[in-house]
C-alpha positions in Angstrom: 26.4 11.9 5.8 24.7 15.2 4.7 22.9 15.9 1.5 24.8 18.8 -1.0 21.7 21.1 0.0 21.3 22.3 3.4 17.7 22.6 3.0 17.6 18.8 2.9 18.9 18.4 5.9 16.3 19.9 8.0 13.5 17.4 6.7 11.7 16.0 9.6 9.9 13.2 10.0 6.6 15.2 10.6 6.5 16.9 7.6 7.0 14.0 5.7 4.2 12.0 7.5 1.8 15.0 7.3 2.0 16.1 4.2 5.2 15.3 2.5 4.1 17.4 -1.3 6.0 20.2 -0.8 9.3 18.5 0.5 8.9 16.2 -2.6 7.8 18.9 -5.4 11.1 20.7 -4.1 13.1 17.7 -4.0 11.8 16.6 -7.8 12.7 20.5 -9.0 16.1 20.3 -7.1 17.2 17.2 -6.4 15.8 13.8 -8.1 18.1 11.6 -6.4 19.2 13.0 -3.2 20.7 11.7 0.3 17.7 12.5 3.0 19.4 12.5 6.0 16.3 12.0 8.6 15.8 8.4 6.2 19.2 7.5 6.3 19.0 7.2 2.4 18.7 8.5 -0.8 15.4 9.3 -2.1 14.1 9.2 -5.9 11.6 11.5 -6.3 10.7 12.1 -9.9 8.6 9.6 -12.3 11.6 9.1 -14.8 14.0 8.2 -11.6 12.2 6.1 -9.9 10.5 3.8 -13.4 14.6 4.2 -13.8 15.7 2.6 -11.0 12.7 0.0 -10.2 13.3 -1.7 -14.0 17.3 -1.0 -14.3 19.7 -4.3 -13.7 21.9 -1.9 -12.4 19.7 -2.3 -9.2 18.1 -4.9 -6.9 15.0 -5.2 -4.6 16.4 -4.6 -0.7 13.9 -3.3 2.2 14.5 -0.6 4.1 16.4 -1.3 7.7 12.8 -0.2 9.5 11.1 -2.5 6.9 13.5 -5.6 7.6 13.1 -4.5 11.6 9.6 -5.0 10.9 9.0 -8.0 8.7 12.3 -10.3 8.8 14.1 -12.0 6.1 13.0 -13.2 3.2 10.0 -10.6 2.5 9.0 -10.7 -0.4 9.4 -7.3 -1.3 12.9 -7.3 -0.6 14.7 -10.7 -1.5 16.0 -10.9 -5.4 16.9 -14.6 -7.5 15.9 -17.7 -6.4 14.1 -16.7 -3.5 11.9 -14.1 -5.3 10.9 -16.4 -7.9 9.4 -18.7 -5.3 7.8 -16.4 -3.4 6.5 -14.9 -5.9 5.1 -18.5 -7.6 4.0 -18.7 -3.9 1.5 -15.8 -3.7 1.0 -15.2 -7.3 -1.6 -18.2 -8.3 -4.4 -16.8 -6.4 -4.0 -13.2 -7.8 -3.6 -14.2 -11.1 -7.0 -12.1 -13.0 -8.2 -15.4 -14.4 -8.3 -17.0 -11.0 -9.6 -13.7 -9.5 -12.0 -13.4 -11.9 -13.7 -16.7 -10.7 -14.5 -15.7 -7.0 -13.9 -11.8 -6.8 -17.7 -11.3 -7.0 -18.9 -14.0 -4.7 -16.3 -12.9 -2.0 -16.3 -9.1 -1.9 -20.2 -8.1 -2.9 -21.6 -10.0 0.7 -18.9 -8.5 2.7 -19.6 -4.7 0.9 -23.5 -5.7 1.5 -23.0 -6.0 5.0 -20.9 -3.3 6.1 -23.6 -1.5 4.6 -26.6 -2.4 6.1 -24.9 -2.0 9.7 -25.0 2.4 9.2 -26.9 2.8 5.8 -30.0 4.0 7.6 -27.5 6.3 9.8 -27.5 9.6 8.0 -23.6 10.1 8.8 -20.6 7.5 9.1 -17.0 7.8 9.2 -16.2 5.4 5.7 -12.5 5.0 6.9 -13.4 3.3 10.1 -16.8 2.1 8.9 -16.5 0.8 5.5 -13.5 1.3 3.2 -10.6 0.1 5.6 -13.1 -3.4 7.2 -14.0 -4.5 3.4 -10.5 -4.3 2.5 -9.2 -6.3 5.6 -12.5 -8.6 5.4 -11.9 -9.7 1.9 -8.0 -10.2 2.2 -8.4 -12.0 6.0 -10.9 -14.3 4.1 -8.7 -14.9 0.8 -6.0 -16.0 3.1 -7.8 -18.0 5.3 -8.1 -16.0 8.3 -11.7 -15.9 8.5 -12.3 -16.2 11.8 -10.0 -13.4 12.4 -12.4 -10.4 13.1 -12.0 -7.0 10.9 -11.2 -4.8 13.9 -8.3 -6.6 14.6 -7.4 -7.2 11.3 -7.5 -3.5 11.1 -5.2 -3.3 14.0 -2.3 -5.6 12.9 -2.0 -3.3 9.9 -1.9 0.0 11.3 0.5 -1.5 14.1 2.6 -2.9 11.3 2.6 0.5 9.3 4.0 2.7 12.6 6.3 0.1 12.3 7.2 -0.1 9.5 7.6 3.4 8.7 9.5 4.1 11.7 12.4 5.6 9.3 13.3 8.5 11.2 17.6 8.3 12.2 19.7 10.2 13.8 23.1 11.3 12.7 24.4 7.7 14.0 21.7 6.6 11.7 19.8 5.0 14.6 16.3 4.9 15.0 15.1 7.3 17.4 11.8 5.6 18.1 11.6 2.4 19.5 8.3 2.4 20.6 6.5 2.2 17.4 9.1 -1.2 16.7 7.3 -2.1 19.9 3.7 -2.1 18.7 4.5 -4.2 15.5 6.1 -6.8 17.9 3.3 -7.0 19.8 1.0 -7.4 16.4 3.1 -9.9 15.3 3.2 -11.8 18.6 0.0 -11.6 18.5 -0.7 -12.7 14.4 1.4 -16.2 15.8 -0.2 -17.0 18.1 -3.3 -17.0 15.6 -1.9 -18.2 12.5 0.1 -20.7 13.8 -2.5 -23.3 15.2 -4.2 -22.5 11.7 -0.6 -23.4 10.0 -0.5 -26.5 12.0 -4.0 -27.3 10.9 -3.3 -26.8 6.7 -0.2 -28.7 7.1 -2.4 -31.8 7.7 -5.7 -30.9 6.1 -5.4 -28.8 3.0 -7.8 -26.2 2.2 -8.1 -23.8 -0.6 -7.1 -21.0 1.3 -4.5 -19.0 0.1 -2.4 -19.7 2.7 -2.7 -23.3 2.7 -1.3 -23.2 -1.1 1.4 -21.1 0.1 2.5 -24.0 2.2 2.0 -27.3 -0.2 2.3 -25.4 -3.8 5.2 -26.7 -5.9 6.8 -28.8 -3.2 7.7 -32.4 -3.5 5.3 -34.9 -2.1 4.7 -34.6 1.6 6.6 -31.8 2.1 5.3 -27.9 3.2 7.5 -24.5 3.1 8.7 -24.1 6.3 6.3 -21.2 8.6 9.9 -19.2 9.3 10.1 -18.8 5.7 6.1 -17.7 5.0 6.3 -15.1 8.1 7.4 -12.8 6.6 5.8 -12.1 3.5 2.5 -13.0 5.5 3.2 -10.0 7.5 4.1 -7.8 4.0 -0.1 -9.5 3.1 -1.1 -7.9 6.3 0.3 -4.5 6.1 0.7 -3.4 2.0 -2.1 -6.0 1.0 -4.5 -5.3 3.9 -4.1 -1.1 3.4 -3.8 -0.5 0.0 -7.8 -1.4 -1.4 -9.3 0.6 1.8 -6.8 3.8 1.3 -7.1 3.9 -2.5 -11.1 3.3 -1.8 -11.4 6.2 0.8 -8.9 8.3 -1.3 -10.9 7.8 -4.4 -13.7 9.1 -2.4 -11.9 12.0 -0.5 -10.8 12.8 -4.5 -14.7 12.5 -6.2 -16.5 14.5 -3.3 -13.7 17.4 -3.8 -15.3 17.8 -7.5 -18.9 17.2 -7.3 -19.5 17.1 -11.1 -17.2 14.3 -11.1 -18.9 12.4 -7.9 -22.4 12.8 -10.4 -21.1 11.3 -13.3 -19.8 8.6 -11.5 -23.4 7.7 -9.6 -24.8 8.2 -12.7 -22.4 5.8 -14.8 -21.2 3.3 -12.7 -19.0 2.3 -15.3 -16.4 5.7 -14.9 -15.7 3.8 -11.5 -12.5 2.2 -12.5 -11.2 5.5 -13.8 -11.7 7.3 -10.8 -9.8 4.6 -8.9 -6.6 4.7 -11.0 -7.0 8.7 -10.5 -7.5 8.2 -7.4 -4.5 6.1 -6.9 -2.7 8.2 -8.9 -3.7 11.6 -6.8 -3.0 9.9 -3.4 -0.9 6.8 -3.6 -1.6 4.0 -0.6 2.1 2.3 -1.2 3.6 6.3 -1.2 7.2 5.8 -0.3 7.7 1.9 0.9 10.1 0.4 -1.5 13.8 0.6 -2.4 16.5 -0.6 -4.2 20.3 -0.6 -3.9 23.0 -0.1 -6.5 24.8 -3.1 -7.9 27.3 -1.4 -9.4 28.3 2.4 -9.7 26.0 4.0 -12.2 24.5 7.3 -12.9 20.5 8.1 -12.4 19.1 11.7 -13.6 22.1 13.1 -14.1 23.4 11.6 -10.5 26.3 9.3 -10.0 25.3 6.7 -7.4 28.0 4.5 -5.8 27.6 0.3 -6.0 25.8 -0.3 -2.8 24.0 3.0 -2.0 20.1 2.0 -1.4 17.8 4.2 -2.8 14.1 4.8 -1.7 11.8 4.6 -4.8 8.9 7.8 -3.6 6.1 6.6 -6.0 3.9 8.6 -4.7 6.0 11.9 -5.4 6.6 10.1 -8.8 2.9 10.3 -9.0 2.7 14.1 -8.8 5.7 15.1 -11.2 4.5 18.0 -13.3 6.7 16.9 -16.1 4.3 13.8 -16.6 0.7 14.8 -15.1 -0.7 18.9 -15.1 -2.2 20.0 -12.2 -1.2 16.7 -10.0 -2.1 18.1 -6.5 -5.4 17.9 -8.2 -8.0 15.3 -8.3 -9.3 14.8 -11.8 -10.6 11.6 -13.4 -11.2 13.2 -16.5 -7.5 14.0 -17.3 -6.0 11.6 -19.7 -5.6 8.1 -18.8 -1.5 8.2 -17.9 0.5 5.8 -16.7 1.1 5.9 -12.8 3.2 4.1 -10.6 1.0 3.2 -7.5 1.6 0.0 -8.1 5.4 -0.1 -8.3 7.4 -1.0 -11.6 9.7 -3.6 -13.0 9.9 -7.3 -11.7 8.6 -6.3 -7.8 5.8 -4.4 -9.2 2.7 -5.0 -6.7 1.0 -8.5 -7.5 -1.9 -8.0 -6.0 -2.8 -4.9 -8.7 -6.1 -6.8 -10.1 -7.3 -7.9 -6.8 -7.0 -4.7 -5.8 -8.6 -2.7 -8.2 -11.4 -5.2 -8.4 -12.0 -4.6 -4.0 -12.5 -0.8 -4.9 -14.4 -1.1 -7.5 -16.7 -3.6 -6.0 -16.8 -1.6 -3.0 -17.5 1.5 -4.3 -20.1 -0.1 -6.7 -22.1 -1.2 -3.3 -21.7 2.0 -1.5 -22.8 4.2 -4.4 -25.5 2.2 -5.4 -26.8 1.9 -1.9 -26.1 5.6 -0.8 -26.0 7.9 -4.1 -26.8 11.0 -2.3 -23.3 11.1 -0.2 -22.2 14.7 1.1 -18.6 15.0 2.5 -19.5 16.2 6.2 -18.2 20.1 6.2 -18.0 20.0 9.8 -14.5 17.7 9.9 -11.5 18.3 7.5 -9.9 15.2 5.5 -6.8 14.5 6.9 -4.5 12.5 5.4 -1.2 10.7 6.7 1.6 9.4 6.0 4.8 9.0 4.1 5.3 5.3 3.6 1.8 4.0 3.2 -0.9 7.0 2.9 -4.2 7.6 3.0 -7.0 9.7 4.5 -7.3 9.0 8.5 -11.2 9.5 8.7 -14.1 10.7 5.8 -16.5 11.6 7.1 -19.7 12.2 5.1 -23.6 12.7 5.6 -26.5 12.2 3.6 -30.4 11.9 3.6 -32.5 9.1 4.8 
């Protein structure tokens, strides 16, 4: 299949996982739902498609074919019904903001604290590698239960799982033309059972409040567990979305604040602008960019294009994030704009359920991190690169300061 614009066809996969903007700004001007032939799909692009499609009953969840190479069946983010519901009453007690609210505190200030003191006295640090990216895997590992799990590799299984993952790229067969990158997130996930699964064994037998221990005993009759077949794969959704999206929308809010160094002031100066810069900066560089879809039900019509029952679409929230019709000057980071509506964390019944511990990590984190270093510099001497198209976020920050 080719798209009704030639242009469209010669997409690449590099482009997109470099800096897809300018494929997407064209795409939103030209073509809000359109067949991308390097995906294999169609792609919705603008903010009204995509809020569209994510809340319509014209469509259900379904995960992309590198997605279900990657995770199995059922993950979460792709099953619908009965099986949702559970899953969903499976992960959502523990993220729930009252629940949160009772240990968010006591379980990410120690782990912020202590990242810290290992390069605060440094003068330079790389925050990706050094801060932003371990606190987000520390806290998460520890939630679950995985606390003997150490950050680094933690902070592997997710970036193996994310090459993975968005491994999208087809040819005109609509095969994958990468196998090696399927490769890695075997090996991660070989690797996460042989881990987790003595630890499963062990919560089976002696619960624990864990998350992952409810996950197996919560809302099943007496003496009965969910079976580990059935967990696997929405673990491994925990591990990849959950694990990434606090560090990248931490180091993006960063990248975003030291690019407007008024804006970095008042936000030393008043802690309390700190959730506002994270929703900008979740809005300005989404973590969960392009990693969700949905397919028709039945033959209906989205921005003016007729798609056929059974066509899955890919649901681009971060382009969605960027459309001009909704947001001025979106390539821009600018906490001060007006507080909009974004969709970083998905819409409709699979919106994100981890959105208030999320937004609680950053802001924790960058509470620490500002409080102990005020005086941060982004290092002149190495760009901000940022990368790509499914999950995104900067690849390094680094920044200096005085001791």
């Amino acid at each position: 299949m080719t798209s009704t614009l030639s242009w469209i066809d010669e997409i690449t996969m590099t482009e997109l996982e470099r800096n897809p903007y300018p494929v997407y700004e064209r795409l939103r001007a030209e073509a809000p739902v359109a067949f991308v032939p390097v995906l294999g799909a169609f792609v919705a692009s603008t903010a009204e498609a995509c809020h569209a499609i994510a809340t319509s009953d014209d469509f259900e969840a379904i995960i992309t074919p590198a997605g279900g190479r990657t995770f199995g069946h059922p993950a979460i983010i792709g099953v619908n019904g009965d099986i949702h519901q559970d899953l969903r009453s499976m992960v959502e007690p523990a993220l729930q903001p009252s629940e949160v609210d009772r240990w968010i505190e006591d379980l990410v200030r120690p782990i912020a604290r202590r990242y810290l003191e290992g390069f605060e006295n440094d003068g330079r640090a790389d925050l990706v590698a050094r801060y932003c990216e371990p606190v987000s895997v520390r806290a998460l590992g520890d939630l679950l239960g995985l606390k003997d799990v150490d950050s680094d590799t933690l902070r592997e299984w997710f970036h193996k799982l994310s090459d993975s993952f968005t491994n999208a790229e087809v040819d005109d067969n609509g095969e994958f033309t990468n196998q090696e990158r399927f490769a890695a997130g075997d090996a991660a996930k070989a690797e996460i059972r042989s881990i987790v699964d003595p630890l499963i064994d062990h919560w089976i037998e002696h619960p624990d409040d864990s998350a992952m221990s409810h996950w197996l005993h919560d809302g099943m009759p007496e003496g009965q567990t969910r079976d580990r077949e059935y967990i696997y794969p929405t673990l491994y959704v925990f591990l990849l979305g959950a694990m990434q999206e606090p560090g990248h929308a931490m180091s993006s809010t960063l990248a975003g604040l030291l690019s407007r160094p008024e804006q970095f002031e008042a936000v030393v100066d008043e802690p309390g602008l700190i959730p506002r810069a994270i929703a900008e900066g979740m809005r300005w560089t989404s973590p969960i960019w392009s990693a969700t879809a949905r397919i028709a039900r039945r033959d209906t019509t989205v921005s003016g294009v007729d798609i056929a029952a059974g066509t899955v679409v890919i649901l681009s929230y971060g382009s969605a994030n960027h459309d001009t019709g909704k947001y001025d000057a979106p390539t821009e980071y600018d906490m001060t704009r007006p507080p909009l509506p974004h969709l970083a964390f998905g819409a409709g019944n699979h919106a994100c359920a981890g959105i208030y511990f999320a937004n609680h990590v950053c802001r924790i984190g960058l509470e620490e991190l500002l409080d102990t270093i005020p005086n941060l510099e982004r290092d002149t001497n190495a760009d901000v690169e940022f990368w790509g198209w499914g999950f995104r976020g900067p690849t390094a920050l680094h920044v200096t300061w005085e001791v």
